[in-house]
DRENTORKOL-3810 file (N, C-alpha, C; in nm, 4 decimals):
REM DRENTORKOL-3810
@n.u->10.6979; n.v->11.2490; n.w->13.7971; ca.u->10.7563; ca.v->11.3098; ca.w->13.6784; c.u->10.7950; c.v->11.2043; c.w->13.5755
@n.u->10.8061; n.v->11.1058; n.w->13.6216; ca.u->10.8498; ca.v->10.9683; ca.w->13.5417; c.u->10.7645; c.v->10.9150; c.w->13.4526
@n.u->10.6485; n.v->10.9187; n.w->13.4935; ca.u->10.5386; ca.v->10.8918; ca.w->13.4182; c.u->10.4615; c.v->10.9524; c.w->13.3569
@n.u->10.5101; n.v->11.0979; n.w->13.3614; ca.u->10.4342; ca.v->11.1946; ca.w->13.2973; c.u->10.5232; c.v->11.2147; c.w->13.1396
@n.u->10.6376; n.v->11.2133; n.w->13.1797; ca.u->10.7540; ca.v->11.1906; ca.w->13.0679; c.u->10.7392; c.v->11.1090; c.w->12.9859
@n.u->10.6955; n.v->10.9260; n.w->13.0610; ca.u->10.6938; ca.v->10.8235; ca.w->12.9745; c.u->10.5357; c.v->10.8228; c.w->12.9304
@n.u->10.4231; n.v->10.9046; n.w->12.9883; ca.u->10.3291; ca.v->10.9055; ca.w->12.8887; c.u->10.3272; c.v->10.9673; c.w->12.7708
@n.u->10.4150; n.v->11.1166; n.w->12.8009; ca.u->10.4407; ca.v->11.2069; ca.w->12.6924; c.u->10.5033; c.v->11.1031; c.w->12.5505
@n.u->10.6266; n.v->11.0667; n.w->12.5575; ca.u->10.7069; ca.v->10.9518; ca.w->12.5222; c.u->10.6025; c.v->10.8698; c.w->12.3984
@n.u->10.5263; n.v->10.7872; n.w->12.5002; ca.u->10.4401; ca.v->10.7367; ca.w->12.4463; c.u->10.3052; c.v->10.7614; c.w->12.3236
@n.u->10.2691; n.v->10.9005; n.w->12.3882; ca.u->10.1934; ca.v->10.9851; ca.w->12.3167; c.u->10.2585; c.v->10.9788; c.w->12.1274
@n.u->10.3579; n.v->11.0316; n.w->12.1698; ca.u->10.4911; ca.v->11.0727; ca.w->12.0732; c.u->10.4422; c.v->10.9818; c.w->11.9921
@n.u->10.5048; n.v->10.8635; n.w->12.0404; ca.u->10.5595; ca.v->10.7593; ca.w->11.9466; c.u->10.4213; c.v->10.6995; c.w->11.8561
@n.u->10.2924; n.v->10.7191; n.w->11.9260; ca.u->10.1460; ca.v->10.6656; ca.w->11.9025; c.u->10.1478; c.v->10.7814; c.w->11.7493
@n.u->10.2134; n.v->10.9251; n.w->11.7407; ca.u->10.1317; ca.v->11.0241; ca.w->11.6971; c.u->10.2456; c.v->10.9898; c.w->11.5510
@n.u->10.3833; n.v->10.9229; n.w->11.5848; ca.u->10.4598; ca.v->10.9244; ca.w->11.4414; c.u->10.3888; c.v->10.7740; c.w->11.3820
@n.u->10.3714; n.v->10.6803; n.w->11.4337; ca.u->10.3104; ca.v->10.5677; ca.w->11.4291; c.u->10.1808; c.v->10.5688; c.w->11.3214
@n.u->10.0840; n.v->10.7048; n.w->11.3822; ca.u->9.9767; ca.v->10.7001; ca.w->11.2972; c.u->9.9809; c.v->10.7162; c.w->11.1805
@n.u->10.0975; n.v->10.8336; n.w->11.1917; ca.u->10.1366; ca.v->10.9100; ca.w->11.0147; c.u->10.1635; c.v->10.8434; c.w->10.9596
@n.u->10.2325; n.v->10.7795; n.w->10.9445; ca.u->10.3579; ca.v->10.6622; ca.w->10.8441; c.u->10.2368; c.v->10.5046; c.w->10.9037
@n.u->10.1855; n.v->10.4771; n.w->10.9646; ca.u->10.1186; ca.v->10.3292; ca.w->10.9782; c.u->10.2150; c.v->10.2228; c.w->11.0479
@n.u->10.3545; n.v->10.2452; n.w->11.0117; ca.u->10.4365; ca.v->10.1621; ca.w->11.0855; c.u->10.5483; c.v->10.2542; c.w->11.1775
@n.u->10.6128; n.v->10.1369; n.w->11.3232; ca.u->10.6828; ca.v->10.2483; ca.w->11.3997; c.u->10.8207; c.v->10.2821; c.w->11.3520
@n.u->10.8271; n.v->10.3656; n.w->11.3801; ca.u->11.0016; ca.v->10.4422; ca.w->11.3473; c.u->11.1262; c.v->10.3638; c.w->11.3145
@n.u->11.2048; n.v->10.3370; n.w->11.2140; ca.u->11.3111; ca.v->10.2637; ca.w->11.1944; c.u->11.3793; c.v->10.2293; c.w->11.2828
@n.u->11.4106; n.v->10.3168; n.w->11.3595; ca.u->11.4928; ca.v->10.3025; ca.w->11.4544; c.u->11.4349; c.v->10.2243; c.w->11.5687
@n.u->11.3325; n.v->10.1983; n.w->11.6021; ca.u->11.2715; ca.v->10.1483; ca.w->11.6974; c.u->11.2451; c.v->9.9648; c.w->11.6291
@n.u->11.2588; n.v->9.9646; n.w->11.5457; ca.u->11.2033; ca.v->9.8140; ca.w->11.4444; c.u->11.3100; c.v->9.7388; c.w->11.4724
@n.u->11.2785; n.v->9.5906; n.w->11.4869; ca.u->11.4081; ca.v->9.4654; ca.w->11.4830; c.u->11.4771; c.v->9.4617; c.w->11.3741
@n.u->11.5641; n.v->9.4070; n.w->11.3084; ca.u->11.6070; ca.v->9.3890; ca.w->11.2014; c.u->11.5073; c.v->9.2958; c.w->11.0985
@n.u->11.4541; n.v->9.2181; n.w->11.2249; ca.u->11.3529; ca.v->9.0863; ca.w->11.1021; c.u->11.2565; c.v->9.1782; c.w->11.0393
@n.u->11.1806; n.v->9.3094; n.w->11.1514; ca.u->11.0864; ca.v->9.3703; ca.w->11.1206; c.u->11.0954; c.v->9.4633; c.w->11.0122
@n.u->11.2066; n.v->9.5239; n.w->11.0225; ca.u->11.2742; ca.v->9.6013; ca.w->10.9645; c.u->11.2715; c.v->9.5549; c.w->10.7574
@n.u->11.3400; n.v->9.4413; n.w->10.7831; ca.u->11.3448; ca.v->9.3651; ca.w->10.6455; c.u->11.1913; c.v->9.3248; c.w->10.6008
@n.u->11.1236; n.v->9.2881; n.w->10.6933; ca.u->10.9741; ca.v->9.2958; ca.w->10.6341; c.u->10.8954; c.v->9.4354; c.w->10.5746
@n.u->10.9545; n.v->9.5553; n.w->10.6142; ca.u->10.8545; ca.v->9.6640; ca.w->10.5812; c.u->10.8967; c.v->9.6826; c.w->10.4796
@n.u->11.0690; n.v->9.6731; n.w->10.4757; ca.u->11.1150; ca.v->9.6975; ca.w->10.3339; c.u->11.0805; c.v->9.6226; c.w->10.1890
@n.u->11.0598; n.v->9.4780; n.w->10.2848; ca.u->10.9940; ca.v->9.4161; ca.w->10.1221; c.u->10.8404; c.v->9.4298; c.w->10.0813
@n.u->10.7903; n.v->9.4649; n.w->10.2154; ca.u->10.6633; ca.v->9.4980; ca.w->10.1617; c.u->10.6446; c.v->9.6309; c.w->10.1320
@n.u->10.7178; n.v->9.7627; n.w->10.1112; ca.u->10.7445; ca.v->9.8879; ca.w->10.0326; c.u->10.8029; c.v->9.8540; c.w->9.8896
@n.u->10.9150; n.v->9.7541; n.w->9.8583; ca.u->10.9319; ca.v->9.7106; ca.w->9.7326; c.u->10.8029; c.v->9.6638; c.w->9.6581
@n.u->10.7520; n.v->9.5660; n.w->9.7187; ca.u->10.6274; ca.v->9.5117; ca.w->9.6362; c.u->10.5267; c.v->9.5920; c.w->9.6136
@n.u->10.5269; n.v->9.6424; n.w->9.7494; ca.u->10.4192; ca.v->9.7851; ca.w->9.6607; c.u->10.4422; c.v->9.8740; c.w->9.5647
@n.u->10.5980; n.v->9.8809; n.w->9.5674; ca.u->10.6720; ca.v->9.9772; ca.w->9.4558; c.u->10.6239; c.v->9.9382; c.w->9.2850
@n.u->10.6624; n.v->9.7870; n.w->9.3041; ca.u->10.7004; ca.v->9.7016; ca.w->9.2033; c.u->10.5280; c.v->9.6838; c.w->9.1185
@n.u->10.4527; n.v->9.7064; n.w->9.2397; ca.u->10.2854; ca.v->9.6886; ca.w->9.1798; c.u->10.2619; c.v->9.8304; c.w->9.1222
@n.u->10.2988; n.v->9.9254; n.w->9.1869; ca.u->10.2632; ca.v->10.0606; ca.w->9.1170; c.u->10.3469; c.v->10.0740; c.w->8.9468
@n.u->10.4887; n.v->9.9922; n.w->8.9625; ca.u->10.5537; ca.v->10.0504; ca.w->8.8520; c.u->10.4866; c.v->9.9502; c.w->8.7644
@n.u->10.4807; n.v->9.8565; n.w->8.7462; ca.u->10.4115; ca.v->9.7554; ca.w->8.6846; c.u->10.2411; c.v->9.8580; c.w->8.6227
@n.u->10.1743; n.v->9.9095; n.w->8.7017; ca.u->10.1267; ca.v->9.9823; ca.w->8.6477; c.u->10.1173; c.v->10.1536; c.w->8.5443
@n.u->10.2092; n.v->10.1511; n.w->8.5932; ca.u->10.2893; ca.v->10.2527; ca.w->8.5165; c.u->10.3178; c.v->10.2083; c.w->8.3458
@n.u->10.3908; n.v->10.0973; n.w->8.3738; ca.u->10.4530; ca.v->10.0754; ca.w->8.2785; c.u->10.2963; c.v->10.0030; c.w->8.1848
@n.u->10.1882; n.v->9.9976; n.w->8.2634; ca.u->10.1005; ca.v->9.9358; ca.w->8.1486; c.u->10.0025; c.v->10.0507; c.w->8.1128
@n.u->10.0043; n.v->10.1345; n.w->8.1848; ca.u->9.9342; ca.v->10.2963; ca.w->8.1668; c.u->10.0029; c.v->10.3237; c.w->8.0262
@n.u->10.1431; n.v->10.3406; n.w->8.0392; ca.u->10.2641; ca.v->10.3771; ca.w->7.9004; c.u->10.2069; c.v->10.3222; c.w->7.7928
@n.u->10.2433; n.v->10.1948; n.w->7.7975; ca.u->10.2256; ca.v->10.0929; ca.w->7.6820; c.u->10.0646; c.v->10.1048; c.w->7.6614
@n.u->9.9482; n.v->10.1178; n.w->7.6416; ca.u->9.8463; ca.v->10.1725; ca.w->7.6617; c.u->9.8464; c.v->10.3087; c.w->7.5638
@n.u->9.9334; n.v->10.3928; n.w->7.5777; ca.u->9.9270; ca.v->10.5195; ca.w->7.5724; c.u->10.0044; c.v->10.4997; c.w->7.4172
@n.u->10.1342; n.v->10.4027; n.w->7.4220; ca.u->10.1786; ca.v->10.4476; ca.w->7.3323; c.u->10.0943; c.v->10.3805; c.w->7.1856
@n.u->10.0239; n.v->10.2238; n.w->7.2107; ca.u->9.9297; ca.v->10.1635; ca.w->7.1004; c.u->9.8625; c.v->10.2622; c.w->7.0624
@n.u->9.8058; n.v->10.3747; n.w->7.1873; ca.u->9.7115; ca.v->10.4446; ca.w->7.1146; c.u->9.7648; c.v->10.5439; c.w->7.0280
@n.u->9.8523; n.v->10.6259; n.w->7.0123; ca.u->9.9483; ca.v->10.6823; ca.w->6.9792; c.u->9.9613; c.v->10.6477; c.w->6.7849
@n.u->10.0167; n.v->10.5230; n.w->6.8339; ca.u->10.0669; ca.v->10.4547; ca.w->6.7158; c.u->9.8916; c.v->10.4582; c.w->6.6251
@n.u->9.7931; n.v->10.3627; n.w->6.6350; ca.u->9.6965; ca.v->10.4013; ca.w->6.6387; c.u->9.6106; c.v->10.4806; c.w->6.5682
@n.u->9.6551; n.v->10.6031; n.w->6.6444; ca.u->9.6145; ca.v->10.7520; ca.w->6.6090; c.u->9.6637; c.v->10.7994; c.w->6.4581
@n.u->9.8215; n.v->10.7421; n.w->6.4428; ca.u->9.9342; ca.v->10.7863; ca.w->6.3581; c.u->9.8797; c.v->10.7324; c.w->6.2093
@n.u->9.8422; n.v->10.5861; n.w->6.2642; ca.u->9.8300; ca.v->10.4604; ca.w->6.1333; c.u->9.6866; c.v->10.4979; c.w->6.1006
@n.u->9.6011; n.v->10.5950; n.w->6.1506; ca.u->9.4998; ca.v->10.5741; ca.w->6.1360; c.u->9.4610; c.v->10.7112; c.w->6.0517
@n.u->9.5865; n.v->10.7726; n.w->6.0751; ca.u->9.6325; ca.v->10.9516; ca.w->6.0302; c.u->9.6530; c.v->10.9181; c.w->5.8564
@n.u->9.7451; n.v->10.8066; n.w->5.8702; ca.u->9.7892; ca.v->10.7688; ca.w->5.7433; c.u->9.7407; c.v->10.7434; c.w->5.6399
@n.u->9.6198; n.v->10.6174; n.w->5.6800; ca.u->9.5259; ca.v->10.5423; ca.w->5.6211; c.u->9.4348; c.v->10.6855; c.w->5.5115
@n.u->9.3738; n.v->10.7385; n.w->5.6051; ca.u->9.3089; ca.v->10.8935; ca.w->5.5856; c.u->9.3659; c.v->10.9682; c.w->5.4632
@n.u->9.4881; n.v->10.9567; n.w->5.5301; ca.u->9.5615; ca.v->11.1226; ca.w->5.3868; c.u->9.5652; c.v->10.9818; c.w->5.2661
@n.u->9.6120; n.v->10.8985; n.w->5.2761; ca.u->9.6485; ca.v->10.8117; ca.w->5.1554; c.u->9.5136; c.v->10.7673; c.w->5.0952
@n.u->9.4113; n.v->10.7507; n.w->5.1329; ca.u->9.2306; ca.v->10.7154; ca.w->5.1099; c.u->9.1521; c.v->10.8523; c.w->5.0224
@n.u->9.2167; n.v->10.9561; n.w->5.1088; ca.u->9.1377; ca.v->11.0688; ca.w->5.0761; c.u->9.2097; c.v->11.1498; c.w->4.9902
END
């Protein structure tokens, strides 16, 4: 029964493991622990970084669009 438990157990822990890629907080060292977290920041920090250049992107064109609105009515 011991080993049927600790395969179950095991099963478990293989099936939260897959979802998420890394194991359960609670199960992590502290060193390990501080590593996932900085490597979830940096990934954070790479997505917002793109974000923020998607924006800026969006807003030249914007502006752009506006100055280019202008040019038009004042030409024509």
């Amino acid at each position: 029964m011991t080993t049927n438990g600790a395969l179950e157990r095991a099963i478990a822990r293989f099936r939260r493991e897959s979802r998420t890629g890394t194991p359960p907080v609670d199960e992590l060292s502290s060193q390990a622990f501080r590593a996932v977290v900085d490597e979830r920041l940096r990934s954070l920090e790479r997505q917002l970084d793109e974000v923020k250049g998607r924006v800026n992107g969006l807003i030249f064109l914007l502006a752009g669009t506006v100055a280019v609105q202008l040019i038009m009515r004042l030409a024509g």
